[in-house]
C-alpha positions as CSV (number, residue, x, y, z in Angstrom):
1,X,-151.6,15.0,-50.7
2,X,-150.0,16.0,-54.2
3,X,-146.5,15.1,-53.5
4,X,-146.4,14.9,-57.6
5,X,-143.5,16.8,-59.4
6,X,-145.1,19.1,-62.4
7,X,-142.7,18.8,-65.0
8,X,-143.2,15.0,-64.9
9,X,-146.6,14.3,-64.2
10,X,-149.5,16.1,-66.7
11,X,-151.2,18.2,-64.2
12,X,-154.5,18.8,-66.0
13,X,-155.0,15.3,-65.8
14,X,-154.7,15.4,-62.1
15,X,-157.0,18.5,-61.8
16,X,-159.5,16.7,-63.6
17,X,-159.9,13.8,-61.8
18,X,-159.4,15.0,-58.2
19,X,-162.4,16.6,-59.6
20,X,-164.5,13.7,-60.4
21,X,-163.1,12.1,-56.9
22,X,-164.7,15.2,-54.9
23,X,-168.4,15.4,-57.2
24,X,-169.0,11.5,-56.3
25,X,-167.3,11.7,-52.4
26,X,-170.1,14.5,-52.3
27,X,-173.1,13.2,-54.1
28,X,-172.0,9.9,-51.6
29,X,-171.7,12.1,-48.4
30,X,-172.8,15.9,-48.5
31,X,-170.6,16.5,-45.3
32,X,-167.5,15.7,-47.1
33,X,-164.6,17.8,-46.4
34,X,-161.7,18.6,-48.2
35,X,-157.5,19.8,-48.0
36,X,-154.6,19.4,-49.7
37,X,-151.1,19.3,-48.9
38,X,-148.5,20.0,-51.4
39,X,-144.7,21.5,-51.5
40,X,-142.6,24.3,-52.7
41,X,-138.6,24.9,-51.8
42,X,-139.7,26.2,-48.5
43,X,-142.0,22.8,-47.5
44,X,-145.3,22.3,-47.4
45,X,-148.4,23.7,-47.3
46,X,-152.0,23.3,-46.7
47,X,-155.3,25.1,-46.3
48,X,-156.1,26.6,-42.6
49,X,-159.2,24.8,-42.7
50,X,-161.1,21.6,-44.8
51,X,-163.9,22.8,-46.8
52,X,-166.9,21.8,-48.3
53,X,-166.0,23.7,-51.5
54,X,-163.6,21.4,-53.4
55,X,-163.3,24.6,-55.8
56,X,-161.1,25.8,-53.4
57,X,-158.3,22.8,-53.7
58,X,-158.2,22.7,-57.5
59,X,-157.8,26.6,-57.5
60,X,-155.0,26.4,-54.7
61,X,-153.3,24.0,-56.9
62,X,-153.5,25.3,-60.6
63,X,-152.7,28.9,-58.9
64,X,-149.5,27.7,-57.4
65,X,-148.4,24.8,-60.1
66,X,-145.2,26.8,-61.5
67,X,-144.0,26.7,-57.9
68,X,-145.3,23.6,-56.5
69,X,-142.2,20.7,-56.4
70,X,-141.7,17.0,-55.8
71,X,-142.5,16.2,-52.3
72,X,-141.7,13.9,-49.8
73,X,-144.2,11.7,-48.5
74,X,-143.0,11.0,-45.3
75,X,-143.2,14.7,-44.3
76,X,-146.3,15.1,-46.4
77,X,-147.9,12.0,-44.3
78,X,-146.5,13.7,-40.9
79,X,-147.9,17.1,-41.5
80,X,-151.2,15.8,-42.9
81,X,-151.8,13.5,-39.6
82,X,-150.6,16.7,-37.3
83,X,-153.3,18.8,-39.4
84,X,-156.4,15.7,-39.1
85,X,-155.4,15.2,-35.4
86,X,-156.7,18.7,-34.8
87,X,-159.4,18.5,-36.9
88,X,-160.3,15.3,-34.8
89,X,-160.1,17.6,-31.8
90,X,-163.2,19.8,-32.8
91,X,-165.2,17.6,-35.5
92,X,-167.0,14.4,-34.4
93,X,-169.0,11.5,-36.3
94,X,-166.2,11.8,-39.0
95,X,-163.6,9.3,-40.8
96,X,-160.8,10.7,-42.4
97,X,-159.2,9.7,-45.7
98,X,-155.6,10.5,-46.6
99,X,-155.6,9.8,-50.4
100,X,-151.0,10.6,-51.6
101,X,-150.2,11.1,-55.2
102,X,-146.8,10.1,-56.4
103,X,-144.3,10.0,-59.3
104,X,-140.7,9.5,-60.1
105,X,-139.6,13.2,-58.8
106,X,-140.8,11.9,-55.6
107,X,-138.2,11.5,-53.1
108,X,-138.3,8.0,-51.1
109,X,-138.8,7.9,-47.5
110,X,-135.6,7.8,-45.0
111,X,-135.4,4.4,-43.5
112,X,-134.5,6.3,-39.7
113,X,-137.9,7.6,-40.1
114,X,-140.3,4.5,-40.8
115,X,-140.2,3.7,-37.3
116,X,-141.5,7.4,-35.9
117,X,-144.2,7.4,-39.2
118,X,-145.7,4.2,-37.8
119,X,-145.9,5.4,-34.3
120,X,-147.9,7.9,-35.4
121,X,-150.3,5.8,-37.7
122,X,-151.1,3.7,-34.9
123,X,-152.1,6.2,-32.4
124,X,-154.4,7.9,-35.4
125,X,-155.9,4.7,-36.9
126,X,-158.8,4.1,-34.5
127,X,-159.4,7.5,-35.4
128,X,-160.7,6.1,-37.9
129,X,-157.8,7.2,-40.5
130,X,-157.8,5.4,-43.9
131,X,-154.0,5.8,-46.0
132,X,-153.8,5.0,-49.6
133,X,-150.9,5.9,-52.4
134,X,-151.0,5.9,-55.8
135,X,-147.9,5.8,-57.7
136,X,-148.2,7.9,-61.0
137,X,-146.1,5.8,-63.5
138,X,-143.4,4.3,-61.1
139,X,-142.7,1.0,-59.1
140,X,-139.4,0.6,-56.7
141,X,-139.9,-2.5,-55.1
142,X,-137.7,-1.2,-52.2
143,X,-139.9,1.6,-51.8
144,X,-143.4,-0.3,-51.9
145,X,-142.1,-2.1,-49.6
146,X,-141.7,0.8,-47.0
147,X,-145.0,2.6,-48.0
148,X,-147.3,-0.8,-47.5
149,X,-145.4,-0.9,-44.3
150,X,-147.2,2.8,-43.4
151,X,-150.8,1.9,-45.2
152,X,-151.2,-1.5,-44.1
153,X,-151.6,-0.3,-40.7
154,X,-154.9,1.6,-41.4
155,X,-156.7,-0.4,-44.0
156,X,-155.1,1.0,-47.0
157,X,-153.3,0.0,-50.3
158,X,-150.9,1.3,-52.9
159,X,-152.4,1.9,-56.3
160,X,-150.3,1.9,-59.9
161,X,-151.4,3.7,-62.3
162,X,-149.4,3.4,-66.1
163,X,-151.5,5.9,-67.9
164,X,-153.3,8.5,-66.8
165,X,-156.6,7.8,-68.4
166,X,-156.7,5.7,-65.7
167,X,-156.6,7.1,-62.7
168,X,-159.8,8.9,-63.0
169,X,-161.7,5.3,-62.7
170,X,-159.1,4.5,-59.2
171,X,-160.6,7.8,-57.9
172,X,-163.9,7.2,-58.2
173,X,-163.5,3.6,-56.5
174,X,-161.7,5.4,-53.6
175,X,-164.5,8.0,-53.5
176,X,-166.6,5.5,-52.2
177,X,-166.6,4.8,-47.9
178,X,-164.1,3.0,-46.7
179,X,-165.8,-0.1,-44.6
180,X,-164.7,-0.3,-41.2
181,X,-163.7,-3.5,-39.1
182,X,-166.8,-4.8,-37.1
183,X,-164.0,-6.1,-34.6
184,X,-163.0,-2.0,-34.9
185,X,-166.7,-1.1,-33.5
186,X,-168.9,-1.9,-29.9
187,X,-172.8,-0.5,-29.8
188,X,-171.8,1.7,-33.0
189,X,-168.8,3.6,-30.9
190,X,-165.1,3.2,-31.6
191,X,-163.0,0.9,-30.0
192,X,-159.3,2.8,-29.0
193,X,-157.2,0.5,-27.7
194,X,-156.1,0.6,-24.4
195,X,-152.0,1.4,-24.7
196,X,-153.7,4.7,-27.2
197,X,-156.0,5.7,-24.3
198,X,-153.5,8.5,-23.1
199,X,-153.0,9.5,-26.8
200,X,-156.2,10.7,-26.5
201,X,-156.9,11.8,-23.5
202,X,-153.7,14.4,-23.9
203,X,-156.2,15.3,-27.3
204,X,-159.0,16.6,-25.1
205,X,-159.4,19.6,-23.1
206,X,-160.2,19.9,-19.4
207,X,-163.3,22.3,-18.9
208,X,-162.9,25.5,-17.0
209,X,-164.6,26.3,-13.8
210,X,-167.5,28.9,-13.4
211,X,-167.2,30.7,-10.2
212,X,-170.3,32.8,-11.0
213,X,-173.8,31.7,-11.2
214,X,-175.5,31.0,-14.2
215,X,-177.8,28.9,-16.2
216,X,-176.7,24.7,-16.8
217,X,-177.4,24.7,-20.4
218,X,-178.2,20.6,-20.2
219,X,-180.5,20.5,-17.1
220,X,-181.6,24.8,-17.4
221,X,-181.0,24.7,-13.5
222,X,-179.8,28.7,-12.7
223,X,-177.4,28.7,-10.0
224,X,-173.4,28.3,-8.9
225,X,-172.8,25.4,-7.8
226,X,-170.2,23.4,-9.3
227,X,-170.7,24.7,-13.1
228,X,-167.6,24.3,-16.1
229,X,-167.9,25.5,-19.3
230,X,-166.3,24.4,-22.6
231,X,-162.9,26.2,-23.4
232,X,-163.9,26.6,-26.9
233,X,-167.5,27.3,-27.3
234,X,-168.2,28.8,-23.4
235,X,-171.1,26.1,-23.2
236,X,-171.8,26.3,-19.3
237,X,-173.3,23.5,-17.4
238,X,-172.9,21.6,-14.0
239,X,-170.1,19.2,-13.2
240,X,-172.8,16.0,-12.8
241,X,-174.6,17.2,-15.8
242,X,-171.6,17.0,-17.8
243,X,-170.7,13.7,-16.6
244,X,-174.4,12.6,-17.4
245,X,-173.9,13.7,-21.0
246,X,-170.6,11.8,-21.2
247,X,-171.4,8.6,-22.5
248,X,-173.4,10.4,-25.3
249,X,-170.8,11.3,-27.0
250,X,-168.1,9.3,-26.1
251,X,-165.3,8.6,-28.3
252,X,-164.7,5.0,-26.7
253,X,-162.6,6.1,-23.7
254,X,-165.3,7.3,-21.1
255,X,-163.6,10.5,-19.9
256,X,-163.0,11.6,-23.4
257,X,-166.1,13.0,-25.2
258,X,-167.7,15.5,-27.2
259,X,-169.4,18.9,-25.8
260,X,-172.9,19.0,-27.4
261,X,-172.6,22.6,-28.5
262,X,-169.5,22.2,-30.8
263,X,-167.9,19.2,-31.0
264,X,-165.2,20.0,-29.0
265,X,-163.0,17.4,-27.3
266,X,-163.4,17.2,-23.9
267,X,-162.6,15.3,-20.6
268,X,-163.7,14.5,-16.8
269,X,-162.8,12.5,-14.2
270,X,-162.9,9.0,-14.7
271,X,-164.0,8.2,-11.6
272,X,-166.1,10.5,-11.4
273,X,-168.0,9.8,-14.2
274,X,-168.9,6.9,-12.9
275,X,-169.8,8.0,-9.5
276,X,-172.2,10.0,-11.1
277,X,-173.5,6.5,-13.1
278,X,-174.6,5.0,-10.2
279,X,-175.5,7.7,-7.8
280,X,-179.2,8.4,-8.9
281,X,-179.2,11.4,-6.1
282,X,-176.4,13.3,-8.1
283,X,-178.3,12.7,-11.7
284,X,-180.4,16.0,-12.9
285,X,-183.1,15.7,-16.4
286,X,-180.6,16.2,-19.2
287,X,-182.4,18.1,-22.3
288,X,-179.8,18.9,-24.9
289,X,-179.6,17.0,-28.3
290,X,-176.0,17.2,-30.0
291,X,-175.8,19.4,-32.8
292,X,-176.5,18.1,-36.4
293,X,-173.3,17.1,-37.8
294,X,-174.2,18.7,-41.3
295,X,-175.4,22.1,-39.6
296,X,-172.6,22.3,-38.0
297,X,-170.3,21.9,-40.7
298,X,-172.4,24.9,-43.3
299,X,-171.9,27.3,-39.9
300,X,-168.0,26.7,-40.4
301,X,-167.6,27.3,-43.6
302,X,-166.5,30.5,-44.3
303,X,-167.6,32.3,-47.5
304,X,-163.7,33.1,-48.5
305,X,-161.6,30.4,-49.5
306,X,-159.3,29.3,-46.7
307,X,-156.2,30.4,-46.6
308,X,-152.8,28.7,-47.2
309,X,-150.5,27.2,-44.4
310,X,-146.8,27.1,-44.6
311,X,-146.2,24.2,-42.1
312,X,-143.1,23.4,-40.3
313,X,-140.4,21.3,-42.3
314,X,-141.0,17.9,-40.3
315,X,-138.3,15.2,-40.5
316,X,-135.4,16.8,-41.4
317,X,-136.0,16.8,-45.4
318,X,-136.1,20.2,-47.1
319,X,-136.3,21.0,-50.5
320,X,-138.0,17.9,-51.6
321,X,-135.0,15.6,-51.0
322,X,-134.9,12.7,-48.7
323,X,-131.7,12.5,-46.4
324,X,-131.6,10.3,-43.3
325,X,-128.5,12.5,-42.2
326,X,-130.6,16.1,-42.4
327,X,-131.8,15.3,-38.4
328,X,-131.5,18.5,-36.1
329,X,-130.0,18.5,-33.2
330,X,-132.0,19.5,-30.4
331,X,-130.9,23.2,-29.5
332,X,-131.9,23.1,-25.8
333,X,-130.6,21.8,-22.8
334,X,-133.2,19.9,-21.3
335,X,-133.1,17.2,-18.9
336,X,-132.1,13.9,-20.6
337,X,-131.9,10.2,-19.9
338,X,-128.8,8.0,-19.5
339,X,-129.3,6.7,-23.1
340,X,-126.9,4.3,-25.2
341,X,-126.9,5.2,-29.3
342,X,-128.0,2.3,-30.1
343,X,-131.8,2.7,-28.3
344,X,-131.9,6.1,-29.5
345,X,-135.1,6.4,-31.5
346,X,-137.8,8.9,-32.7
347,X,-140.8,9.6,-30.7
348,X,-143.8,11.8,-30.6
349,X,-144.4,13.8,-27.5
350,X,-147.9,12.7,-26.1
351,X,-148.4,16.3,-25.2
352,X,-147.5,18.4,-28.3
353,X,-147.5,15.6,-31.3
354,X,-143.5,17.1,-32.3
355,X,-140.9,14.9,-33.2
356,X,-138.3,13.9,-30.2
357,X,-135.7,11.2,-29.4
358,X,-136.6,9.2,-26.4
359,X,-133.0,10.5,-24.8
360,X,-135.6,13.4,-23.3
361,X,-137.2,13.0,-20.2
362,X,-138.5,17.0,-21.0
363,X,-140.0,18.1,-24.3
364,X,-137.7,20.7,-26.1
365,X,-140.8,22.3,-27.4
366,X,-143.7,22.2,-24.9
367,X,-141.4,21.8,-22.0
368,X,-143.8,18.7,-20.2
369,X,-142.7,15.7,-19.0
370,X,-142.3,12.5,-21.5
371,X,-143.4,9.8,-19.2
């Protein structure tokens, strides 16, 4: 995230070692993927997909430099979670990194909004999600203080950097993999907490049912009984089969796992996945592999360059400066709670990830019940 401000901070020298950052992450992992988010006056912005090009990010930013501003990091780190919890949704096997540039013309975070920041980092962390900052010639005490709050919660750091011949040697050490927690990991899987379990459950899709015949594409049994299909891909196969596959590819909560065909994020029945554990009359030959990882990825990549995002203005701060009094009002008239001022706070609704006081008992933008 280049929340960097260009008339203060020598670009170039940015350029040039978000280069050397991508060329070892790459020769380390050829599956890497890259973004970037960065502001103008209207907000930020992003690329509609990551890519394996890291071309395409230094040419997004050295085309757009006489427009790109200051920007905030607490709406940089909102959007940039919002954009990796979808990416989550349809790629598997992946960590993701969150690496923030900032300066002096970068605005400091609204205390009202620590508390709704660090919601959201704890839902995302198990992901896993890794957070570190580096502060480009600058150091407010106040302000570390709130941003170690955020990257502490993820196994990250903030970094200093007094000149910037040195930041290309801090890149390369973040290039390398972030080691994750044994205590974090059971039989090489995950572990999500159980009060994040409906975090990700809301993630994943429910399969659609098949009310014609066809072929189960994990047992290649043709018939119609009982088949669902991804939502995404259309990969059709039986209700058992699918709960056979389950713990394949599950992400550590067994209804929530992975359709074999493209990653997707699915889920079944609890209960009925386990029925299907221990009822050897319901089980059927399963003989699908998941797809390669690095396959998959090459068959995304599109031979343009992606595209760039303008993404909503998230908490309240436009035009790269920080204001604890900018919140909206909610427009709507939704159904609210009985709620005294001083237990108002900022939530995320489980449903559609957008930022809500917990006075709603109905999201204002999805219109689903907050339970």
């Amino acid at each position: 995230m280049n929340a960097l401000t260009p008339n203060i901070t020598e670009m170039p020298f940015i350029y040039e070692a978000i280069e050397r950052f991508c060329e070892v992450k790459t020769s380390i992992d050829p599956s890497s993927r890259y973004n970037v988010c960065f502001f103008q006056e209207s907000g930020p912005n992003y690329l509609e997909d990551f890519t394996l090009n890291p071309e395409h990010i230094l040419l997004t930013l050295k085309s757009l430099e006489s427009v790109i501003i200051g920007g905030n990091i607490g709406g940089g780190i909102f959007v940039g979670i919002s954009f990796i919890i979808q990416a989550f949704k349809i790629i598997g096997e992946k960590a993701f990194r969150l690496i923030v540039f900032s300066d002096g013309g970068t605005p400091k975070i609204a205390p009202v909004y620590l508390p709704v920041l660090q919601n959201l980092i704890s839902q995302v962390k198990d992901m896993p999600l890794f957070i570190d900052i580096i502060r480009m010639k600058i150091k407010d005490t106040e302000e570390d203080e709130k941003l170690q709050k955020l990257v502490e919660q993820c196994n990250g750091d903030i970094f200093y950097v007094k000149k910037l011949n040195e930041l290309p040697q801090l890149l390369e050490t973040l290039a390398l993999k972030k080691k994750i927690k044994k205590s974090s990991l059971e039989d090489g899987k995950y572990i999500i907490p159980a009060d994040s379990h409906l975090f990700y459950i809301n993630l994943a899709e429910n399969l659609a049912e098949v009310k014609k015949s066809d072929t189960c594409s994990i047992c290649f049994e043709k018939d119609a009984r009982d088949l669902l299909k991804c939502k995404k891909c259309g990969t059709t196969a039986h209700r058992t089969c699918w709960a056979q596959w389950a713990p394949e590819t599950s992400i550590g909560i067994p209804q929530v796992f992975r359709c074999f065909n493209c990653y997707n994020l699915i889920r079944l029945d609890k209960e009925y996945i386990e029925k299907v554990k221990f009822t050897k009359a319901l089980q059927r030959d399963i003989r699908v592999e998941l797809l390669d990882i690095q396959d998959y990825l090459k068959n995304r990549e599109s031979q343009e360059a992606p595209q760039v995002i303008q993404a909503e203005n998230v908490l309240g701060i436009s035009n790269g400066v920080s204001d604890a009094n900018q919140i909206e009002t909610p427009k709507t008239e939704d159904i609210k709670k009985e709620i005294k001022d001083e237990e108002l706070k900022f939530i995320l609704c489980p449903h559609c990830y957008k930022m809500i006081t917990n006075e709603y008992k109905i999201c204002p933008a999805c219109h689903k019940t907050i339970k």
